[in-house]
DRENNU-850760 format. One line per field, with one value per residue (C-alpha): residue number from 1; residue in one letter; chain; x, y, z. Coordinates in steps of 0.05 Angstrom, whole numbers, padded with zeros to 5 digits, always signed. Layout:
! residues N
vopa = [NUM:...]
palum = [a:...]
fifi = [A:...]
xx = [X:...]
yy = [Y:...]
zz = [Z:...]
***
This chain:
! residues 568
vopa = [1:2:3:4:5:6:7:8:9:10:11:12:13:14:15:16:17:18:19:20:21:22:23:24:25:26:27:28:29:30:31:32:33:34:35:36:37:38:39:40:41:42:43:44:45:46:47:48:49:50:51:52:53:54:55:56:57:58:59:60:61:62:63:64:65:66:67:68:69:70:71:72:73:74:75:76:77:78:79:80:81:82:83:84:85:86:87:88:89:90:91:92:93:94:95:96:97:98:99:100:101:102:103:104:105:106:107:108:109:110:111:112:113:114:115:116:117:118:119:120:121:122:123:124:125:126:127:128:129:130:131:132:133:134:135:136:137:138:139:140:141:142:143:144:145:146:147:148:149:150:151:152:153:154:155:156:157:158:159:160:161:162:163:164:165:166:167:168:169:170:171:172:173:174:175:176:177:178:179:180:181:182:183:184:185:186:187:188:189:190:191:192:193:194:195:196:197:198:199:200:201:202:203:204:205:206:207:208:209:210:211:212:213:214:215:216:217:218:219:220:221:222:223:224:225:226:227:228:229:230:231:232:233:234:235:236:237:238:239:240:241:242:243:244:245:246:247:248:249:250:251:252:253:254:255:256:257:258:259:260:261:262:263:264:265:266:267:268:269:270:271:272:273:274:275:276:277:278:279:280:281:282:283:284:285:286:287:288:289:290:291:292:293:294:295:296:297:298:299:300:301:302:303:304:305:306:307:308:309:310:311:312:313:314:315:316:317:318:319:320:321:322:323:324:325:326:327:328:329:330:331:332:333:334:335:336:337:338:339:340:341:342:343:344:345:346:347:348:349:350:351:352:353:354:355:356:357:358:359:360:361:362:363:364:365:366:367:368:369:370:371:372:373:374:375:376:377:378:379:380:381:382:383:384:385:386:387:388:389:390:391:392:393:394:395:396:397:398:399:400:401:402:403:404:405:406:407:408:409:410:411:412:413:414:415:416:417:418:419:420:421:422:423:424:425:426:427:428:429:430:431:432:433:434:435:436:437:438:439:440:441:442:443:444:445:446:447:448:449:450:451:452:453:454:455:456:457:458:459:460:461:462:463:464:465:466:467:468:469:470:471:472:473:474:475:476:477:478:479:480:481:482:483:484:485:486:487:488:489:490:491:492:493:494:495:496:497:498:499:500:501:502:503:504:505:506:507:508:509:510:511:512:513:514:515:516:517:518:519:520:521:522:523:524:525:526:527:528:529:530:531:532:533:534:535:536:537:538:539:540:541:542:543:544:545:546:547:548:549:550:551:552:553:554:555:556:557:558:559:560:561:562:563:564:565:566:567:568]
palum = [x:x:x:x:x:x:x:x:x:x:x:x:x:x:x:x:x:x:x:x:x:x:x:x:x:x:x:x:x:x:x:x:x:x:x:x:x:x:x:x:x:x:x:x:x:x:x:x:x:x:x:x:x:x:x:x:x:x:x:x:x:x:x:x:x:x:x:x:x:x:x:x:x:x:x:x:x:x:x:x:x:x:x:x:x:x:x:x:x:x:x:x:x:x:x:x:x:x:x:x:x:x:x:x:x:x:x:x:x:x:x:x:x:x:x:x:x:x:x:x:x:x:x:x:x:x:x:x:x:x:x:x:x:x:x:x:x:x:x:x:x:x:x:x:x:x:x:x:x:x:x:x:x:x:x:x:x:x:x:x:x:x:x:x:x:x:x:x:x:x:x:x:x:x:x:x:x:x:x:x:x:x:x:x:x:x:x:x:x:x:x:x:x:x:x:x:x:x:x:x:x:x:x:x:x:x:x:x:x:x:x:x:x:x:x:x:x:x:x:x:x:x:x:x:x:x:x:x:x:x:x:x:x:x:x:x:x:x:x:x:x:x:x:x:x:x:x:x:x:x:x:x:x:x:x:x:x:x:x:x:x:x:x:x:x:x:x:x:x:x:x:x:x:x:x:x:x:x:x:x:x:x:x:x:x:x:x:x:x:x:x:x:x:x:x:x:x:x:x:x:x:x:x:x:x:x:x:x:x:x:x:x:x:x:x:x:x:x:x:x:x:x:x:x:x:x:x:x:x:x:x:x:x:x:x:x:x:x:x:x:x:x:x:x:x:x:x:x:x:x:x:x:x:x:x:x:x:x:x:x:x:x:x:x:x:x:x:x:x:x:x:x:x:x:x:x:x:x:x:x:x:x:x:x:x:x:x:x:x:x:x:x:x:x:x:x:x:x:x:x:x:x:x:x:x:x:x:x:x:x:x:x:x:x:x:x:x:x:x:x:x:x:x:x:x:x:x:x:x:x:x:x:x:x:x:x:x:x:x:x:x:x:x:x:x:x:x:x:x:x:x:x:x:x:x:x:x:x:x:x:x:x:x:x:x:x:x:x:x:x:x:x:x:x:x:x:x:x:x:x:x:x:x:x:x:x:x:x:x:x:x:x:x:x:x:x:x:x:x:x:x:x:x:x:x:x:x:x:x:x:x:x:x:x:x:x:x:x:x:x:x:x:x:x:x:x:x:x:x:x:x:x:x:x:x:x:x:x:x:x:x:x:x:x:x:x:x:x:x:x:x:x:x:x:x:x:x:x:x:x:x:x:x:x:x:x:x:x]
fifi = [A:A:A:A:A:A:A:A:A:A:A:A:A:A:A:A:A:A:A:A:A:A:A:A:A:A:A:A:A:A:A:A:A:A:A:A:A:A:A:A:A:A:A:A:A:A:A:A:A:A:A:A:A:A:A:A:A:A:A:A:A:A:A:A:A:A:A:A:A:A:A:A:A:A:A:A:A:A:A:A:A:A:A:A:A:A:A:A:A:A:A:A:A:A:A:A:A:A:A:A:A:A:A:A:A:A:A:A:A:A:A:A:A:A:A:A:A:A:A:A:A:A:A:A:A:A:A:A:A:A:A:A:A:A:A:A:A:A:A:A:A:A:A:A:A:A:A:A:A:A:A:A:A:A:A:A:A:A:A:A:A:A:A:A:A:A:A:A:A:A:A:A:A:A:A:A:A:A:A:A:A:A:A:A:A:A:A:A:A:A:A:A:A:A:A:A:A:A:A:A:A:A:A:A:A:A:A:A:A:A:A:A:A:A:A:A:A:A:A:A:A:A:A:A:A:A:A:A:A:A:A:A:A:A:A:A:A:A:A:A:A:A:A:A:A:A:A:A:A:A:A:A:A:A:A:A:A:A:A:A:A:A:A:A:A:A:A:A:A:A:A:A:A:A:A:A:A:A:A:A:A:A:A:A:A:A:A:A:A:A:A:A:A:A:A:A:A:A:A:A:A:A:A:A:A:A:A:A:A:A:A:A:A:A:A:A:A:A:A:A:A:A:A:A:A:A:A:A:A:A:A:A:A:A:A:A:A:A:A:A:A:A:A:A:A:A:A:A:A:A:A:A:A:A:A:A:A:A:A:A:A:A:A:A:A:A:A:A:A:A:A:A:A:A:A:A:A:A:A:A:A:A:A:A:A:A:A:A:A:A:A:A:A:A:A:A:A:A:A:A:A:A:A:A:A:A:A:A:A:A:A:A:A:A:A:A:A:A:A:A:A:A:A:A:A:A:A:A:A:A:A:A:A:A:A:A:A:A:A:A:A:A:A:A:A:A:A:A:A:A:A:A:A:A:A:A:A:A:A:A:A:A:A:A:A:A:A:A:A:A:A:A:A:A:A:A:A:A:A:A:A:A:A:A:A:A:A:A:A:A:A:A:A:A:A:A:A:A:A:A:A:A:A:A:A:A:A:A:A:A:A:A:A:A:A:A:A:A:A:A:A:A:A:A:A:A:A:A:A:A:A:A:A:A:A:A:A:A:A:A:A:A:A:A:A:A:A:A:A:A:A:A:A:A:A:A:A:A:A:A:A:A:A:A:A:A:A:A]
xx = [-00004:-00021:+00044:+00030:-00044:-00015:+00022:-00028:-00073:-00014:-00009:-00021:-00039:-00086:-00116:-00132:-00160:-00204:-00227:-00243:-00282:-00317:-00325:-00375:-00429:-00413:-00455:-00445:-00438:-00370:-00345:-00302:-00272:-00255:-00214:-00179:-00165:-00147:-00086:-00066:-00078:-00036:+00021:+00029:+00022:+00084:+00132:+00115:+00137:+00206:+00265:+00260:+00212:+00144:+00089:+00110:+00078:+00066:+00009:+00008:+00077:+00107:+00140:+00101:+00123:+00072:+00114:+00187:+00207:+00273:+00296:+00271:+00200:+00191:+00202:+00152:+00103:+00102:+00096:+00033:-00003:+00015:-00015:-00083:-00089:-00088:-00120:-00181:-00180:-00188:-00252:-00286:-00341:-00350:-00417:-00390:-00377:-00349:-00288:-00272:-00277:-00245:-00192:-00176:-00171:-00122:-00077:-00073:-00062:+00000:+00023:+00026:+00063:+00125:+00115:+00112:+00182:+00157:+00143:+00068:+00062:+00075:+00038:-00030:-00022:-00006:-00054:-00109:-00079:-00104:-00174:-00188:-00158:-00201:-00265:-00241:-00231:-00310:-00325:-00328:-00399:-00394:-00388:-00323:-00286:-00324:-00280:-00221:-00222:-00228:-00173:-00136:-00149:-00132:-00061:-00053:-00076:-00025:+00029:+00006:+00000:+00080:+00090:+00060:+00092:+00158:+00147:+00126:+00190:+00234:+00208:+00210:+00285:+00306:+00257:+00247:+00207:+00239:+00228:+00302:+00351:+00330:+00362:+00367:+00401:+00364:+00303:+00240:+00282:+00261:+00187:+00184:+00220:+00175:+00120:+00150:+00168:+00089:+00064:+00132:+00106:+00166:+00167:+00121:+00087:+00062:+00010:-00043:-00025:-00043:-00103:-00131:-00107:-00149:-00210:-00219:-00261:-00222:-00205:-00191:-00142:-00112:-00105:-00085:-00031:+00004:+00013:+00014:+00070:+00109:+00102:+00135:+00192:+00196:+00198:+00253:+00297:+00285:+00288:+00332:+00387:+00455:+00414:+00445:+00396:+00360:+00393:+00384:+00302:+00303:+00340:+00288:+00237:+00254:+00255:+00202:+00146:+00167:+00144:+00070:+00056:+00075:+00027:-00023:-00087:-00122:-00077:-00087:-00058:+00004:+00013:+00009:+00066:+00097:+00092:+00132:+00185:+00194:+00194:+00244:+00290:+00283:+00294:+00361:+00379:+00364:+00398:+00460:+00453:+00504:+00478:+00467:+00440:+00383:+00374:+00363:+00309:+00274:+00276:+00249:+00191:+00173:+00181:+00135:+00086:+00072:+00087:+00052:-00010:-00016:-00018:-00066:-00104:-00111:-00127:-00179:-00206:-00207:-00243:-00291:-00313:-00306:-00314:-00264:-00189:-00178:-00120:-00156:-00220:-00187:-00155:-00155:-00178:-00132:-00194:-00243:-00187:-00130:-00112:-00113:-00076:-00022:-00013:-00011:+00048:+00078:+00080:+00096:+00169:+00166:+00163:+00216:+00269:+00264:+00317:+00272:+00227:+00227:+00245:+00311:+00339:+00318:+00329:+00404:+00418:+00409:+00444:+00505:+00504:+00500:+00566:+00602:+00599:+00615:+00542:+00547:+00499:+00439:+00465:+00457:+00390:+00370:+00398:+00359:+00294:+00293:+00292:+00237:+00192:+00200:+00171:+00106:+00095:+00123:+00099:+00050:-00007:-00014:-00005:-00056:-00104:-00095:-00066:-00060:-00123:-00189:-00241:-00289:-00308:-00326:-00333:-00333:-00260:-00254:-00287:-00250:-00225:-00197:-00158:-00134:-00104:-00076:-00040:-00011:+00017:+00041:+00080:+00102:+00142:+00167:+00196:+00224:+00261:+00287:+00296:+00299:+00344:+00290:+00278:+00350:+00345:+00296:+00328:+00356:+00421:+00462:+00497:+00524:+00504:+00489:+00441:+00458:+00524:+00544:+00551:+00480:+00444:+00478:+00480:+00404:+00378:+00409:+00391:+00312:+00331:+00348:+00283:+00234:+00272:+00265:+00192:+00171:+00208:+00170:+00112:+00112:+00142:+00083:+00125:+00102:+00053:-00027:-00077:-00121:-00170:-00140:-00116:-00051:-00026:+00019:+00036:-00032:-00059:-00026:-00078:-00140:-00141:-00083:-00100:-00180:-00163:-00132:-00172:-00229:-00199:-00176:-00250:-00272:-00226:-00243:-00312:-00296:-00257:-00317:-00366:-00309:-00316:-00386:-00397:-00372:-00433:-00423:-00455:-00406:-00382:-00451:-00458:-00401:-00418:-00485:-00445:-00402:-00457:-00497:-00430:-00403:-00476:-00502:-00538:-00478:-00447:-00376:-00401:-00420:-00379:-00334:-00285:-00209:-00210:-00257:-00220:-00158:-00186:-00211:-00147:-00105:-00164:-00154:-00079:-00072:-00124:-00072:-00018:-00048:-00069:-00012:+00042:-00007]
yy = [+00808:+00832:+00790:+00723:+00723:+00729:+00676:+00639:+00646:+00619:+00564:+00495:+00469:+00513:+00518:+00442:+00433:+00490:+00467:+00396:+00437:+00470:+00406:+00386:+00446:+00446:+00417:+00343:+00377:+00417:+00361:+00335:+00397:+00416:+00353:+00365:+00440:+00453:+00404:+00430:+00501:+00483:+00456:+00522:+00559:+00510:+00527:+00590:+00603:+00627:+00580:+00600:+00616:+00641:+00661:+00672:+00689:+00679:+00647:+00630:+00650:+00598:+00628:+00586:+00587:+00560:+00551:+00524:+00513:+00479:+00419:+00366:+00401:+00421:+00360:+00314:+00370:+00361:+00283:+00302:+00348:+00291:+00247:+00291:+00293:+00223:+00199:+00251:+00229:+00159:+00171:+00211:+00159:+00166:+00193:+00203:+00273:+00240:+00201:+00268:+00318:+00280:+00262:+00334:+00356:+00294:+00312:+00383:+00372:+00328:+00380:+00427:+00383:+00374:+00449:+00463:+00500:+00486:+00426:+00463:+00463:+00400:+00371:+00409:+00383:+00316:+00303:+00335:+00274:+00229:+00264:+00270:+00204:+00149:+00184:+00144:+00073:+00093:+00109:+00035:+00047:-00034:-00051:-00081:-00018:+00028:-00019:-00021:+00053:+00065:+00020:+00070:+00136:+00106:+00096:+00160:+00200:+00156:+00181:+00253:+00253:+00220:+00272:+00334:+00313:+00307:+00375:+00399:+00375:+00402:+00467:+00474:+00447:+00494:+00551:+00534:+00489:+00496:+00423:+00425:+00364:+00332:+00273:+00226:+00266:+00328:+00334:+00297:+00266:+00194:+00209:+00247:+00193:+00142:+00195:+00188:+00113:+00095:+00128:+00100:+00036:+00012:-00066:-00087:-00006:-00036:-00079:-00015:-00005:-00081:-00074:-00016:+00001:-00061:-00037:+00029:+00033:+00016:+00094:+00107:+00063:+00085:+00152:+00126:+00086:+00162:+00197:+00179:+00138:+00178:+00234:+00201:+00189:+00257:+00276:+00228:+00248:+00324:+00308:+00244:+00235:+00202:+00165:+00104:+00055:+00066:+00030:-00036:-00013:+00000:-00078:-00111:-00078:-00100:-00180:-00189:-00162:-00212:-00271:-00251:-00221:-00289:-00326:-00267:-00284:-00209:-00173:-00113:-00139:-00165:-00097:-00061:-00110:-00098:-00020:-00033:-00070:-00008:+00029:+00006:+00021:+00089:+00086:+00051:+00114:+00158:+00125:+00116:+00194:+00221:+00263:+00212:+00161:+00224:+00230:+00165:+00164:+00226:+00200:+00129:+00162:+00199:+00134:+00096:+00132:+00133:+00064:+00039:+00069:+00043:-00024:-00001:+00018:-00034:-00073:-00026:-00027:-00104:-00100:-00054:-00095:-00163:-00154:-00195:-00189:-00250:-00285:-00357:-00319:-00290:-00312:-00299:-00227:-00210:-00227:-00178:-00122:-00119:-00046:-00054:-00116:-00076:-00016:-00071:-00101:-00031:-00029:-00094:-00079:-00016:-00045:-00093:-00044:-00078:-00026:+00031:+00030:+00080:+00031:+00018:+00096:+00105:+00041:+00034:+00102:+00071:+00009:+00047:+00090:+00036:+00008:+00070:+00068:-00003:-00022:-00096:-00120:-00078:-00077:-00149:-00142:-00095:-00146:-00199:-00155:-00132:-00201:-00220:-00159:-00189:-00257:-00221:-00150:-00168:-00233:-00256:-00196:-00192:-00266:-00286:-00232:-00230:-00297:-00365:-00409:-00382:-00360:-00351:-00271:-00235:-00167:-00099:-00059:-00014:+00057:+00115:+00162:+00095:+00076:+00151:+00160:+00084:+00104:+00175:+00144:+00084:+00133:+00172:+00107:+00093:+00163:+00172:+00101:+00126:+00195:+00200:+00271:+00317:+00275:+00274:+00359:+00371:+00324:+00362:+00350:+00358:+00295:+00267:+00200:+00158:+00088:+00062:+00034:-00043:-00058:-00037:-00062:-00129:-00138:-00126:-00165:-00220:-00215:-00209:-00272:-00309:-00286:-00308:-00369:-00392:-00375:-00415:-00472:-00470:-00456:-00516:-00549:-00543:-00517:-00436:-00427:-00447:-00393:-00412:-00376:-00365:-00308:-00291:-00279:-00214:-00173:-00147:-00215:-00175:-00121:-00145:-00222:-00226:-00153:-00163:-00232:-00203:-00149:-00197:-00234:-00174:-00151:-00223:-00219:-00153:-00179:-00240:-00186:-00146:-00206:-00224:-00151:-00153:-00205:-00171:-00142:-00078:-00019:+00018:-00032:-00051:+00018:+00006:-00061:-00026:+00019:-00025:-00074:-00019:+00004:-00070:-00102:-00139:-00077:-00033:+00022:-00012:-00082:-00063:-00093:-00039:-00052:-00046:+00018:+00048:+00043:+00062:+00123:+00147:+00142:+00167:+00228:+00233:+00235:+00276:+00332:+00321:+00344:+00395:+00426:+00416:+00442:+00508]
zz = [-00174:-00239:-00265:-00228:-00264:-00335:-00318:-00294:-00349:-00390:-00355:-00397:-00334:-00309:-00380:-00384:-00305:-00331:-00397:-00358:-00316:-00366:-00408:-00360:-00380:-00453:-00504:-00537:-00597:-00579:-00538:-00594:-00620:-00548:-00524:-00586:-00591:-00511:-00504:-00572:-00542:-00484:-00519:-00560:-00490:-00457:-00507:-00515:-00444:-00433:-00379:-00313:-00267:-00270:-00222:-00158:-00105:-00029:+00005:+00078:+00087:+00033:-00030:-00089:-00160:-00196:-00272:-00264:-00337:-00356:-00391:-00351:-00335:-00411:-00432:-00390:-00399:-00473:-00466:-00420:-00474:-00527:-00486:-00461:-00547:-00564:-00499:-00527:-00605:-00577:-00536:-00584:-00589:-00510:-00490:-00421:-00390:-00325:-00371:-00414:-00353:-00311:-00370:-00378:-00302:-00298:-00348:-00325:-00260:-00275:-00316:-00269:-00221:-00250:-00272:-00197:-00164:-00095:-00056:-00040:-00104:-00113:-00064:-00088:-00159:-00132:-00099:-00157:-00200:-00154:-00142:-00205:-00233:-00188:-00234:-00287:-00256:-00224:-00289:-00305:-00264:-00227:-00162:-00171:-00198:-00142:-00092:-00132:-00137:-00068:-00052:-00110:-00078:-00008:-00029:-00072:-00015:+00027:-00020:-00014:+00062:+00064:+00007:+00062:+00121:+00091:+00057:+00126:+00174:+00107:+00118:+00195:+00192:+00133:+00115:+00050:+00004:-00055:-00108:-00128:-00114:-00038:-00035:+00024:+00080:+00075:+00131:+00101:+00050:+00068:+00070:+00006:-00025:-00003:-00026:-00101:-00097:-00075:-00140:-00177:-00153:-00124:-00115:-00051:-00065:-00132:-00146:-00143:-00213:-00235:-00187:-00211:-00278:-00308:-00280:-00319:-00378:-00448:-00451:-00378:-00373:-00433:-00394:-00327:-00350:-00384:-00323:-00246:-00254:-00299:-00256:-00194:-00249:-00260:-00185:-00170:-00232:-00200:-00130:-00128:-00182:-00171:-00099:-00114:-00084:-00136:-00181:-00144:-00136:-00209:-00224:-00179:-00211:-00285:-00266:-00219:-00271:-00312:-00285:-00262:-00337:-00366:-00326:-00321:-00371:-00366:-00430:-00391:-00327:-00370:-00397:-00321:-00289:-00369:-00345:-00280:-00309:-00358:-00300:-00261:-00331:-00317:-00240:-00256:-00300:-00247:-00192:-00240:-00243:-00301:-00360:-00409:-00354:-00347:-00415:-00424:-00361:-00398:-00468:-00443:-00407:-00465:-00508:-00461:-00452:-00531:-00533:-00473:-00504:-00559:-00528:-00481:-00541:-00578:-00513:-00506:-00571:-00561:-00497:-00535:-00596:-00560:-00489:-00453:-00456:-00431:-00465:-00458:-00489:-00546:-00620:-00694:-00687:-00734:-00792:-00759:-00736:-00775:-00764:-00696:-00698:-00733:-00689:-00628:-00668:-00673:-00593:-00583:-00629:-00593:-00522:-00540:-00564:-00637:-00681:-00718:-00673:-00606:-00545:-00585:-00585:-00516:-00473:-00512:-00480:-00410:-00423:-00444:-00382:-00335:-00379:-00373:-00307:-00293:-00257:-00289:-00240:-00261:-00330:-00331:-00299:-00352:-00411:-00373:-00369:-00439:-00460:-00412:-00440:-00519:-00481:-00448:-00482:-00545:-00561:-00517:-00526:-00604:-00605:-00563:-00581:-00645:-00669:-00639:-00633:-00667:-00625:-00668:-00659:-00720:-00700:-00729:-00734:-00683:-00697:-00732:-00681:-00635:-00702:-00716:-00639:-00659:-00729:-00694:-00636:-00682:-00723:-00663:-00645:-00715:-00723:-00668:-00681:-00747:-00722:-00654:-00671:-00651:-00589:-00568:-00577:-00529:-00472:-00411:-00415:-00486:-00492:-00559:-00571:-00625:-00615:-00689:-00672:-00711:-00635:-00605:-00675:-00672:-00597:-00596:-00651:-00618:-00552:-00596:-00634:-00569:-00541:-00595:-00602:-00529:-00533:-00593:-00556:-00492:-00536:-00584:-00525:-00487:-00435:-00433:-00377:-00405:-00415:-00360:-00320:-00257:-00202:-00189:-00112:-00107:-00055:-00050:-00017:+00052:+00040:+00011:+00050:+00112:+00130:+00138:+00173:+00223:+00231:+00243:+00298:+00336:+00335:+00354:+00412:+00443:+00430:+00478:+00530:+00525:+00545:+00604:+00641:+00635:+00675:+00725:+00752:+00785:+00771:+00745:+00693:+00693:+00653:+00620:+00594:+00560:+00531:+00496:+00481:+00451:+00413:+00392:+00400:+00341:+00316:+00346:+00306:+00318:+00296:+00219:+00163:+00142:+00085:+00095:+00043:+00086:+00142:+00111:+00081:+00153:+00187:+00133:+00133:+00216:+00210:+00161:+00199:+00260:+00218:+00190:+00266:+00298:+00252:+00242]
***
């Protein structure tokens, strides 16, 4: 016992759920040092911990290990800490204990997921990342992002309830609950995998990402977009690599992003569908399943996260000094913030795989795998979607929000600590494009490969070149889709307008049934008919306006108290 709490107190995970929790009773004045000092704490903690397994012990009859460190855990746990760093130097200026606890809880608690040996484990830090990450999209403090939110946590608690229940029916069919490779055949297999490819936001599971994401404050989203997602990438590269149908997931889910972010007009909404499509890279390189094909998966996720946040900072330090980031809205702000202009460049070269810069050493490695092993399809998918991200991530954000028309704002740069966490994570992406070496050492599997080949530097550039080109066409042609006000229709239309349709008319017509038997007129359904009158009445309990995440959130709150009772 003694054991498991050393290791528990050395726990970066544990260390950073309880500094959040502490942040909330310490004063303004230490705020700053401590956002700064604990991830920088836990980081020296992570890799001071030996490989192998680490606090173990058994609770309710499961055997928990609480630290698994490896390769592939040591890796996306140092990505995490980077991230919890930044994510804190660029909300310095935030006079808001809700964002910086809740910041700090989040980060942890993904941490010590994909630290986690054991499904429980899992499943406890899983769903922590989604209690403690809808904080930050309330944080936005409108009624708007209070709805959004709940529609958020309905669906993360979704994922965690598939995530239990497969965990569950594992157990019962093979004693154990080890988080080691599943796959599709074991018992639970296909609910856990759903579990992952909810938060993963596999196509037709994804449009909580655009629908939330955008809502957060400048800095929450900042944070959100670093770690739900990235985590389901983790547990599939842990739990699912070589499944092979995730290759043709991974494919869909590189094109389809493309079209909705060129037509999308909030910046931040083109850069969530921009984070699926980088996605689905990485689900292709774990479905294609070979060493380097992993590698690639792992270096990419560390790549996008770095450069995926930098984007979503400088969106966020747009949103901040103007107020809208509306593509129609914006222009020219490239007079009143040229720093951040700049570092949004750096991401946007980043995001498009530009050589030197971090998308380039870690997408290639992908690409090559999915050659190597003859998948032309979804390589040509992937040459397809890395063109399409150039169009929308590359061009289209700094262009429009920086460049193109004037708009006429004259605003203040954006403050110090935004611009630091922007010049870091900027140079993060160049080095590790001119050096991705020390990158490539700390990958899980040791696999000798070199991006700066004639053939990946000349191949790229012109698929680049080809890229630009056809968007200055349909530009000056007048032929790329208008920045317009408007709202785009994805597959959330089934849940937030065919879903309360119908849910209206089935109430209207057990509302008409319920006027039928009534007129009945015995005594007995006389009885009856008060009941129900006084249940669906027009002051009735069952006759309120409840919203679809309400209703959601109850069932998936009854079900999952079912489960729980009858497997104990």
């Amino acid at each position: 016992m003694t054991e498991w709490l050393g290791h528990a107190i050395a726990s970066p995970a544990l260390l950073l759920m309880a500094a959040g929790l502490v942040l909330a009773a310490t004063p303004r004045l230490f705020q700053s040092i401590w956002l700064l000092a604990v991830p920088a704490l836990a980081l020296v903690l992570l890799w001071a911990l030996p490989a192998g397994a680490h606090g173990q012990i058994s609770l309710f009859g499961f055997d928990l290990t609480l630290l698994r460190v490896d390769g592939l855990s040591r890796l996306w746990a140092t990505i995490f800490i980077i991230g919890s760093f930044l994510t804190g130097l660029y909300a310095l200026h935030v006079d808001d204990r809700v964002q910086h606890v809740a910041s700090l809880v989040y980060a942890g608690a993904a941490v010590g997921a994909v630290l986690a040996g054991d499904l429980v484990t899992l499943f406890i830090f899983w769903e922590a990342t989604a209690i403690s990450s809808v904080f930050l999209i309330w944080a936005r403090r409108s009624v708007r992002a209070h709805i959004v939110g709940l529609r958020y946590l309905v669906i993360q608690v979704v994922s965690g309830l598939l995530l239990m229940v497969g965990t569950i029916i594992h157990y019962r069919q093979t004693g154990s609950t080890a988080f080691d490779h599943l796959g599709l055949d074991v018992a639970g297999g296909w609910l856990i995998f759903l579990a992952f490819g909810i938060k993963a936001a596999f196509p037709l599971l994804h449009n909580w990402v655009q629908d939330a994401y955008p809502e957060s404050t400048p800095t929450g989203t900042v944070v959100l977009s670093i770690y739900t997602t990235k985590l389901a990438i983790y547990a599939l590269a842990r739990g699912y690599a070589g499944t092979e149908m995730l290759i043709t997931i991974g494919a869909v889910m590189t094109i389809f992003p493309i079209f909705f972010a060129v037509i999308e007009n909030d910046l931040r909404r083109v850069l969530a569908y921009s984070l699926n499509n980088q996605l689905g890279f990485m689900v292709v390189g774990i479905g294609i399943g070979t060493p380097l094909a992993l590698d690639g998966a792992a270096a990419h996720a560390f790549a996008h996260i770095l450069y995926k946040g930098l984007l979503f900072m400088s969106m966020g330090a747009v949103l901040y000094r103007v107020g809208t980031v509306k593509a129609s809205e914006l222009g020219g702000l490239y007079k009143s913030m040229p720093w951040t202009a700049g570092f949004c460049i750096v991401g946007s070269m980043s995001i498009s795989a530009f050589p030197l810069f971090s998308g380039f050493v870690t997408k290639s490695m992908i690409l090559s795998a999915a050659a190597a092993q003859h998948h032309w399809i979804a390589w040509s998918a992937l040459l397809v979607a890395s063109a399409g991200v150039l169009d929308h991530s590359g061009i289209k954000v700094p262009f429009f929000s920086f460049f193109a028309h004037d708009a006429g704002y004259r605003v203040k740069e954006a403050p110090f600590n935004m611009l630091a966490a922007m010049a870091i994570t900027a140079a993060l992406c160049i080095g590790i494009g001119v050096y991705p070496a020390p990158l490539y050492a700390i990958l899980p599997f040791d696999v000798d490969y070199s991006p700066y080949t004639t053939a990946h530097v000349v191949n790229q550039l012109q698929l680049l070149l080809f890229a630009a080109l056809a968007f200055v066409v349909l530009f000056r042609g007048g032929l790329y889709p208008p920045e317009v006000r408007g709202l785009n229709i994805d597959t959330d239309w089934l849940y937030r307008r065919a879903l309360p349709v119908t849910v209206s008319a089935t109430r209207f017509a057990l509302m008409r049934l319920r006027d039928q038997a009534g007129r009945i007129g015995t005594a007995g359904i006389g009885g009856a008919r008060q009941r129900l009158q006084q249940a669906f009445g027009a002051r009735g309990v069952m006759a309120r306006t409840w919203t679809t995440g309400v209703m959601l959130l109850w069932v998936t709150a009854l079900l999952a108290l079912y489960l729980l009772l009858y497997y104990a």
